[in-house]
N, C-alpha and C positions, 0 to 999 in steps of 0.2 A: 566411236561415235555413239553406240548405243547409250555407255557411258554418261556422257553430257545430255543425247534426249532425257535418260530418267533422271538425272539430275534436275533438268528441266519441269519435268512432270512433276515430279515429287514437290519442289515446291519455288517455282515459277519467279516468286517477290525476290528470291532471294539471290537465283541464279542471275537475275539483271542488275540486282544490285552490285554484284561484284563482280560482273564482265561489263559494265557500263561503258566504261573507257575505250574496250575493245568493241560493243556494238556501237556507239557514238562514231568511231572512224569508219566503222565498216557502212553504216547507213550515209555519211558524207562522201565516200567514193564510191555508194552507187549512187547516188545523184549525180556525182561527178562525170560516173559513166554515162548513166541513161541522156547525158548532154548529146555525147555522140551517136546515140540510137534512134533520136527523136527528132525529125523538122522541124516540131514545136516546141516555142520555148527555149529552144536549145543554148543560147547566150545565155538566161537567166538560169536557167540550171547546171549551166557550167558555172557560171562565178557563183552560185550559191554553194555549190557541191566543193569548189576550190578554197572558197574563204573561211567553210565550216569544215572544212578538212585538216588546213592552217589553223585553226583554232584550236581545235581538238588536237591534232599533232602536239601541237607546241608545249599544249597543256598538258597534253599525258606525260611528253620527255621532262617539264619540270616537275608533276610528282616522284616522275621515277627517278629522276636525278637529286630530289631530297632522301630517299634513304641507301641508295648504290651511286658509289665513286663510278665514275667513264674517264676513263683517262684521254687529260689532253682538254678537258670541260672546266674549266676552274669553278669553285665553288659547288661540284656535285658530290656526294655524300655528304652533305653539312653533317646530319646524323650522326655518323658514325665520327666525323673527322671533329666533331666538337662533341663529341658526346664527354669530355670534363666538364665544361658548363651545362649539359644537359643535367650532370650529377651534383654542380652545386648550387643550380636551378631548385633539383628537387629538395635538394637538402635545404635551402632558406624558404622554400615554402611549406615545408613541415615545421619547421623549426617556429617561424615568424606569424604564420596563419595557424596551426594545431597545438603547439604545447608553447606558444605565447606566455607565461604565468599570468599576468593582465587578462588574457582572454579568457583563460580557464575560469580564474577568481571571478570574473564577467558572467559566465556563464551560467555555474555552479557556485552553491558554498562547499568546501570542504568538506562540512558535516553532513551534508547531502549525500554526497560522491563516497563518503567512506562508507555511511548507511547503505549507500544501494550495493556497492562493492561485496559487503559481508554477508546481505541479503543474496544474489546471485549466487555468489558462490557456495554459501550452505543449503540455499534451494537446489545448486545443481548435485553437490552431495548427497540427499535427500535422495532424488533420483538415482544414482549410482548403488544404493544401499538395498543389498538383497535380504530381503528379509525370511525370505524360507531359508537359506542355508545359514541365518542369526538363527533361526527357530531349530534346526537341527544342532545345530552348535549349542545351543542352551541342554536341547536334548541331553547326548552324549554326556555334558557335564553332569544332569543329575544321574543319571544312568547310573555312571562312576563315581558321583560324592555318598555321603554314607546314609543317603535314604534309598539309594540305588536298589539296596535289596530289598526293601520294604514295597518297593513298585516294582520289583519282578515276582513279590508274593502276591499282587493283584493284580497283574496282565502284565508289567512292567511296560513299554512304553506307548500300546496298543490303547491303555488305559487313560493316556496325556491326548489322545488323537481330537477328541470331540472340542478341548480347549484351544488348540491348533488356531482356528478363525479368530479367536474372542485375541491371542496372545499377538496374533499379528495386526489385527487391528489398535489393539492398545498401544504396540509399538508404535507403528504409523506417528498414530494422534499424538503420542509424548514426545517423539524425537523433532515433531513439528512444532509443539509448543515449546523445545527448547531452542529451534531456530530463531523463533519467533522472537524469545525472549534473547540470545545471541545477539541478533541484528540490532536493539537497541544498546549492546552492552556499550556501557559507558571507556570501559576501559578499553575494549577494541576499540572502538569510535577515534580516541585520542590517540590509539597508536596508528591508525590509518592517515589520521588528519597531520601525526609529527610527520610518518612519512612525503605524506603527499605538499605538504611545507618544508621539506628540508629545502634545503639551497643545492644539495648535489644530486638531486630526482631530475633537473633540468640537462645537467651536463650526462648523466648516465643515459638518459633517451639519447640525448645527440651522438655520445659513443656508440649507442647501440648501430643506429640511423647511420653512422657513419662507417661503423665495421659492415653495413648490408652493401654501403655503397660502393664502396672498396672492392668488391665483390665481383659489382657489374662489370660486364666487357664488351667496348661496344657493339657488338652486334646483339648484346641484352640487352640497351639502349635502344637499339632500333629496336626492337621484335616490341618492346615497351608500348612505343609512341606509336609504331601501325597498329599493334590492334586497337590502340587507341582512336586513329585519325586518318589513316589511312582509305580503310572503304567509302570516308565519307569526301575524299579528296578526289574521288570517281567524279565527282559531281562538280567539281570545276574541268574536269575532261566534255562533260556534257555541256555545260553553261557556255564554255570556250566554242564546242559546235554549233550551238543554238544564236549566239550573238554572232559569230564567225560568219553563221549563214546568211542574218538579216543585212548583216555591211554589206554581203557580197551582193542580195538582192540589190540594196541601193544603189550599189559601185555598178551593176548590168544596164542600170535607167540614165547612168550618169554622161 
């Protein structure tokens, strides 16, 4: 119990979001009770507390009957019991909506898409590039090439320390001018672009796409689609209580 209070506490939107279903029925059969507690009203709060109780019921047993089989229920676990077509669901909508060739070509040019490609990725190089242990590694080499003893007759490499800042800046700047100049190379460009125009860049993604799918089982199927749609399917639990209830008021006048 503590448990659930501070769950509660801690952050209140969240806990009702996804016990909704469970406060929706619980709020319709106390109405349902307080029918029999009260001389007042007590008709209308029996058929409202009844008919939003029936709503919410019904409605929470068909969420839960779309991703758990009940035996004896036909058509419960659609989920999991179609999840083939859940897989070549997804597969023609990646295929037919994202790597379309028509939509791509639509989108982008080619030349665009290769440019930014090569730019990215030598920008993310760029980053990954240490330059203090380039600065020590240059070190070492002259240390050992044959000026090496000529800079241990003048401090040897105590004496390279003050160049330090000036050498890794210069790096910086030049290996970025040669991104720079990279990213419009003419000759990557056109081998991006042959790539990305073969005829077999289409069928290799859908192998790919297709070896992931292969993969799933349906119960990876489901776990997919609820955290997808799930917590928001609380909310035909509560919609079913709220209209459940208004019928039943009308059905108490009737």
């Amino acid at each position: 119990m503590k448990s659930v209070h501070a769950k509660f506490k801690n952050n209140p939107s969240s806990f009702l979001t996804k016990h909704m279903s469970l406060i929706t029925n619980l709020v319709s059969l106390l109405i349902f009770g307080m029918s029999f507690l009260t001389p007042v009203y007590s008709k209308e709060l029996s058929s409202i507390g009844l008919f939003a109780l029936s709503g919410a019921l019904t409605n929470w047993i068909a969420v839960h009957m779309l991703f758990e089989k009940i035996p004896g229920l036909y058509g419960s676990g659609v989920i999991v019991v179609k999840f083939e077509a859940f897989k070549a669901a997804i597969h023609n909508l990646i295929m037919t909506e994202f790597f379309n060739i028509k939509h791509l070509e639509s989108s982008f040019s080619v030349e665009e898409l290769g440019e930014k490609i090569i730019g990215e990725e030598l920008q993310d190089f760029i980053g990954r590039i240490n330059y203090e242990e380039l600065y020590e590694k240059l070190l070492v080499a002259l240390l050992e090439s044959p000026v090496g003893p000529m800079l241990a007759m003048v401090g040897g490499a105590k004496i390279l320390e003050p160049a330090k800042p000036f050498f890794l800046e210069t790096m910086k700047q030049h290996i970025k001018e040669l991104v720079n100049k990279a990213t419009k190379d003419a000759t990557l460009k056109q081998s991006i672009k042959k790539i990305l125009s073969s005829e077999n860049l289409i069928p290799k993604i859908e192998s790919v796409i297709l070896t992931r799918l292969d993969e799933l089982t349906p119960n990876m199927v489901k776990a997919i689609v609820a955290s997808i749609i799930k917590e928001h399917l609380g909310w035909l639990v509560v919609w079913g209580g709220v209209f459940g209830g208004l019928i039943g008021l009308v059905a108490a006048f009737l």
